[in-house]
C-alpha positions as semicolon CSV with decimal commas, in nm:
position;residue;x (nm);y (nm);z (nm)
1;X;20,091;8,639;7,122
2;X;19,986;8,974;7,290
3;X;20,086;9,094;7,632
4;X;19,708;9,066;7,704
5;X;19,681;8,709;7,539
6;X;20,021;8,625;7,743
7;X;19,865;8,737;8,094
8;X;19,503;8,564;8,016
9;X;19,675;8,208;7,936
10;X;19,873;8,271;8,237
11;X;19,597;8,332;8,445
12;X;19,372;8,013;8,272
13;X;19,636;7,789;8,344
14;X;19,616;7,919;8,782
15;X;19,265;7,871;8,750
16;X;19,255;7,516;8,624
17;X;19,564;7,429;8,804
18;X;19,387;7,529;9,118
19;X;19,049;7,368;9,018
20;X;19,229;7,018;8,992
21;X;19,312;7,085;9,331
22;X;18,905;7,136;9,516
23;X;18,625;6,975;9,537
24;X;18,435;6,993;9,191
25;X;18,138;7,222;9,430
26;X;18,491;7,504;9,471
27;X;18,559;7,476;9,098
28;X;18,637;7,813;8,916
29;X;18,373;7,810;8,634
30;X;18,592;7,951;8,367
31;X;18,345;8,069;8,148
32;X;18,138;8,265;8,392
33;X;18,532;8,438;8,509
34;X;18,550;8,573;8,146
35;X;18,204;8,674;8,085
36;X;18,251;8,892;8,412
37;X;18,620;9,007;8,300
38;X;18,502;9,141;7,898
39;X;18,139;9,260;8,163
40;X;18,378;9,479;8,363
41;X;18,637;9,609;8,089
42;X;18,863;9,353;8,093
43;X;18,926;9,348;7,721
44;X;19,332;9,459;7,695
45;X;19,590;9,468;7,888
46;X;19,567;9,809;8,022
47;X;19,276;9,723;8,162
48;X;19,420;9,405;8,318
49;X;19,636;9,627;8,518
50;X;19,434;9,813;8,721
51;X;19,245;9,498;8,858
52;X;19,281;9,475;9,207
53;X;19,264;9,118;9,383
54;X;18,911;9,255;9,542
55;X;18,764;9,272;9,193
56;X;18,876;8,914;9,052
57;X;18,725;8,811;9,406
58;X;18,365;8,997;9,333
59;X;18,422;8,804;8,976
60;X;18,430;8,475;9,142
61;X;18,777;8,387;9,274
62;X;18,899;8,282;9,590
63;X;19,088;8,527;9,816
64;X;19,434;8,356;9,739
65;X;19,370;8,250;9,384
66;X;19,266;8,621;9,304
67;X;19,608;8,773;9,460
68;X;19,795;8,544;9,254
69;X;19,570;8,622;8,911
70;X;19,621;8,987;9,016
71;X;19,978;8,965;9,020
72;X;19,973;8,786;8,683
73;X;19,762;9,054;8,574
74;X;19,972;9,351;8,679
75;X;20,244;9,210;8,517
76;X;20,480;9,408;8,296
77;X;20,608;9,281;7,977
78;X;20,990;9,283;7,984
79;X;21,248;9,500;7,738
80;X;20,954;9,610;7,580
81;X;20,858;9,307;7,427
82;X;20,425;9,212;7,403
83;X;20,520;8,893;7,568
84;X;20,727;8,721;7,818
85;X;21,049;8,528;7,624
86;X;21,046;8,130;7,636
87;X;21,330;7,986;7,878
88;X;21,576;7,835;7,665
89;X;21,722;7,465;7,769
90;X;22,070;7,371;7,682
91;X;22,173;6,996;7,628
92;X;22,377;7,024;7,970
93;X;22,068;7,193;8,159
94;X;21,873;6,925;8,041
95;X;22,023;6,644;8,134
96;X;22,062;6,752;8,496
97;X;21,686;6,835;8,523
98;X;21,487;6,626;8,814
99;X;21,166;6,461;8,666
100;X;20,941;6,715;8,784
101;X;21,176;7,023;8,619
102;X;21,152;6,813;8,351
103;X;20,758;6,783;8,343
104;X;20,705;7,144;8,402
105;X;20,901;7,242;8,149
106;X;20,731;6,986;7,905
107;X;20,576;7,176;7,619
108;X;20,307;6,934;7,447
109;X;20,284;7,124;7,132
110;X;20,686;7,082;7,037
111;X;20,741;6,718;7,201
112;X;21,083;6,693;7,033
113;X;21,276;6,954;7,157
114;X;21,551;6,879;7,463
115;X;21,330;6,851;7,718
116;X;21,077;6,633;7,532
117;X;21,347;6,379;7,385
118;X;21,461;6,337;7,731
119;X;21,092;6,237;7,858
120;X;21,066;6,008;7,627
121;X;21,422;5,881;7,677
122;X;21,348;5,818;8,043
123;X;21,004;5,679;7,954
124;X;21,173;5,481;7,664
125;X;20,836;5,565;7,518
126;X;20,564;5,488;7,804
127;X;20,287;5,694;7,858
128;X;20,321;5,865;8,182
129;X;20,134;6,229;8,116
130;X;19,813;6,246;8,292
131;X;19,639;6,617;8,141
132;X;19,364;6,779;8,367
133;X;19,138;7,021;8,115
134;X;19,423;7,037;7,875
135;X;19,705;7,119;8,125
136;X;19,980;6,868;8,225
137;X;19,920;6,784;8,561
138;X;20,291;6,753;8,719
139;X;20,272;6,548;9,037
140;X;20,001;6,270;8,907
141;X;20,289;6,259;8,583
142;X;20,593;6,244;8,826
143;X;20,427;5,979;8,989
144;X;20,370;5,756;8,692
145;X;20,739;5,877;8,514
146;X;20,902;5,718;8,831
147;X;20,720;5,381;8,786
148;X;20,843;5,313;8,458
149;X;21,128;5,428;8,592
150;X;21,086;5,175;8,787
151;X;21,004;4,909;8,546
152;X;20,635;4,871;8,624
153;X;20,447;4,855;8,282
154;X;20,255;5,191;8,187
155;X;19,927;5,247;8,301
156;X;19,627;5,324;8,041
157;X;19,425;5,487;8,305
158;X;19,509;5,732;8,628
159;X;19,255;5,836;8,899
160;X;19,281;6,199;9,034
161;X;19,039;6,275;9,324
162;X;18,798;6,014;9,206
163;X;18,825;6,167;8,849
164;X;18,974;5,933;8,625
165;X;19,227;6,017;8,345
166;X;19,367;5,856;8,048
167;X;19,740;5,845;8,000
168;X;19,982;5,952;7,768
169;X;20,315;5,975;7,628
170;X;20,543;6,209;7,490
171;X;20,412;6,325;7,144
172;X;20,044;6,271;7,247
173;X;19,801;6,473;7,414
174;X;19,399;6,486;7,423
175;X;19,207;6,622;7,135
176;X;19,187;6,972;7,149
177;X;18,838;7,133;7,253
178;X;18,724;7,461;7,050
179;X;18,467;7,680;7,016
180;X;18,209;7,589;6,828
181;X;18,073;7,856;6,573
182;X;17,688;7,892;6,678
183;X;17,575;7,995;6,300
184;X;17,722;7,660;6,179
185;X;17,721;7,388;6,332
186;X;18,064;7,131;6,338
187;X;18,249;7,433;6,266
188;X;18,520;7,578;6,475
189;X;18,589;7,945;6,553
190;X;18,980;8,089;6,550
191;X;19,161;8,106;6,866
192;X;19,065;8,462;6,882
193;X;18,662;8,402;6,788
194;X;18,665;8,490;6,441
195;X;18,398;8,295;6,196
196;X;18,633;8,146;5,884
197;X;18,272;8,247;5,696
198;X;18,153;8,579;5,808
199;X;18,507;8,681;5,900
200;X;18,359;8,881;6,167
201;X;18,445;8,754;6,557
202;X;18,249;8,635;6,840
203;X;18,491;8,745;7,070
204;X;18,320;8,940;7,372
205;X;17,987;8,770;7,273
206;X;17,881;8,610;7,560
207;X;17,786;8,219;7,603
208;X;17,389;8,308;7,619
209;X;17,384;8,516;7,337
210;X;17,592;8,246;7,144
211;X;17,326;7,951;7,213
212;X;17,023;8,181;7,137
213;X;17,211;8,213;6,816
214;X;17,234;7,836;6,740
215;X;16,867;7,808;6,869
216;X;16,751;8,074;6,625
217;X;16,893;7,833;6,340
218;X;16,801;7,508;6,487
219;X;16,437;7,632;6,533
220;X;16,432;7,837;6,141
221;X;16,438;8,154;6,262
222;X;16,735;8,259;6,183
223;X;16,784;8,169;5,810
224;X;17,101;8,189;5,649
225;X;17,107;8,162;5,280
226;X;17,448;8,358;5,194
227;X;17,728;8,528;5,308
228;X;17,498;8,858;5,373
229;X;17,257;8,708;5,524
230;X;17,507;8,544;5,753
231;X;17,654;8,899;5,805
232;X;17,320;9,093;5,921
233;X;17,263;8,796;6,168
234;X;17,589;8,863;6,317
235;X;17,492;9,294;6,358
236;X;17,227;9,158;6,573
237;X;17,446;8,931;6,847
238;X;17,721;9,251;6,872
239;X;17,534;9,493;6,996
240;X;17,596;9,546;7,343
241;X;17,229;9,499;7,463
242;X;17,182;9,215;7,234
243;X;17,047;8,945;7,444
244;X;16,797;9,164;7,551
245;X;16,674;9,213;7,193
246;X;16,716;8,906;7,145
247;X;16,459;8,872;7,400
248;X;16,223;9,098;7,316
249;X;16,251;9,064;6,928
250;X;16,237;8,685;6,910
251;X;16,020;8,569;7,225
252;X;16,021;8,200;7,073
253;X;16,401;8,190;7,108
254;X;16,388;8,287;7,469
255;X;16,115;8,043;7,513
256;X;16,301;7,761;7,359
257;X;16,611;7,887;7,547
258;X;16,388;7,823;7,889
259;X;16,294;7,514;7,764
260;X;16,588;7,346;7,685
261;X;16,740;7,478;8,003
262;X;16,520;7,313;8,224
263;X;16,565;6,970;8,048
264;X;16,919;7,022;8,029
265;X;16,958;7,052;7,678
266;X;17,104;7,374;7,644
267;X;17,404;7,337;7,332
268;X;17,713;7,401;7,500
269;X;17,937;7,513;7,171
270;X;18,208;7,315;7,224
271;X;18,369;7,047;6,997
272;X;18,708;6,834;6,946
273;X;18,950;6,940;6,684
274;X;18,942;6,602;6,514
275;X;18,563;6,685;6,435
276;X;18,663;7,039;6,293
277;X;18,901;6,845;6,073
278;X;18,621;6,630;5,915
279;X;18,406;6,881;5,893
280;X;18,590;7,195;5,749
281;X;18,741;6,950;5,486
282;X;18,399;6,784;5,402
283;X;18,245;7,106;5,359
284;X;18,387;7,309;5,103
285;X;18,095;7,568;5,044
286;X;18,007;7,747;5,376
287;X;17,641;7,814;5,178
288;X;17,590;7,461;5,037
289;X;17,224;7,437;5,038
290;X;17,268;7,057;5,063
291;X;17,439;7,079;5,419
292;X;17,103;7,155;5,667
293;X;17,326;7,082;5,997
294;X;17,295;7,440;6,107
């Protein structure tokens, strides 16, 4: 992971920390943040560090939350390394961590390290994690760690701010949500937006331009009938005035766009990574003529 990568996840997880934390009306609309970061130059991590706390608040932050994203921001990485260094637990530390160290610390994607094995030691195996967009959320997951602590049976469900959650325990997590690639539909983009297909990336593409994309196919005007064809779709959604030729080339997507808007319709791109699975393994041939999904 890049310096840049490092500071963005950083700054992700300060947002949706904070967003667990309002009213859904004072929610951070994470989407619209990035759009307006890549809109302004915020595309590496040089540019990251001249971004004052007045410019994440034009983009949309709170006075407070945008000092503490600037600071993340104007970070620098340490002994010339592109990313911070994980803290490293010892058995000892471990074992004289309070719950909440413990939680914090938690890393769902290696549950059986130290500090996971002791989770699930005090747990003996209950589920206790409560995850707000994708993020551990540590006091609702104190709270429920010291009831089985306790010896009150686990809970299934947990309600945060009239939101509620379901619960889990060490080892499990929700399903991941990914980006879903707009030229072919119930297939996932990389991490970074790159198409498996094309191998070209949708990364600084923004959300519009993605859904007139799928709207192009859904409607037949975008045809895709192989991998070049695929290709000289994708040379129209990277140029940097592309949703205005979008606009002006293909009215009818614009029109369905509007349409779909105002009934609510609009795709939103998005899927679960169990449905990549199925999907990426069912469909071998990225061309098949046989799969009309897209």
């Amino acid at each position: 992971m890049t310096n840049f990568d490092s500071k963005m996840a950083a700054a992700v997880k300060s947002i949706e920390e904070f967003n667990t934390k309002v009213a859904e009306a004072k929610r951070v609309n994470l989407d619209t943040f990035k759009e307006e970061l890549q809109n302004n130059g915020g595309v590496d991590d040089e540019a990251l560090s001249l971004i004052s706390w007045e410019d994440l608040e034009n983009m949309g932050l709170p006075k407070l939350l945008a000092k503490k994203v600037a600071e993340i921001f104007r970070a620098k990485a340490t002994s010339g390394d592109s990313a911070p260094k994980p803290m490293i637990y010892s058995d000892a530390r471990v074992k004289s961590m309070t719950m909440e160290q413990l939680i914090r610390a938690y890393d769902p994607a290696e549950p059986d390290n130290l500090v996971g094995t002791r989770l699930k030691s005090i747990s003996k195996g209950g589920a206790f994690l409560v995850f707000v967009n994708g993020i551990v959320h540590v006091e609702s997951s104190v709270t429920l760690l010291d009831e089985l602590r306790r010896e009150f049976p686990p809970r299934s469900l947990y309600t945060l701010n009239g939101q509620p959650y379901q619960v889990y325990a060490v080892g499990s997590r929700p399903q991941d949500i990914l980006d879903e690639n707009p030229l072919y539909q119930g297939v996932p983009l990389r991490p970074d937006g790159t198409c498996d297909k094309t191998h070209m990336s949708w990364n600084g593409i923004s959300n519009k331009v993605r859904i007139l994309a799928r709207i192009g196919c859904q409607i037949g005007v975008f045809k895709i009938t192989d991998l070049n064809s695929a290709r000289d779709l994708m040379d129209k959604f990277i140029r940097d005035d592309a949703e205005s030729y979008l606009k002006n080339r293909y009215p009818e997507i614009s029109l369905k766009y509007e349409e779909m808007e105002n009934l609510g319709q609009l795709p939103n791109l998005k899927m679960k990574r169990a449905n990549a699975a199925v999907t990426v393994n069912k469909v071998q041939d990225p061309f098949n003529t046989g799969n009309r999904t897209y």
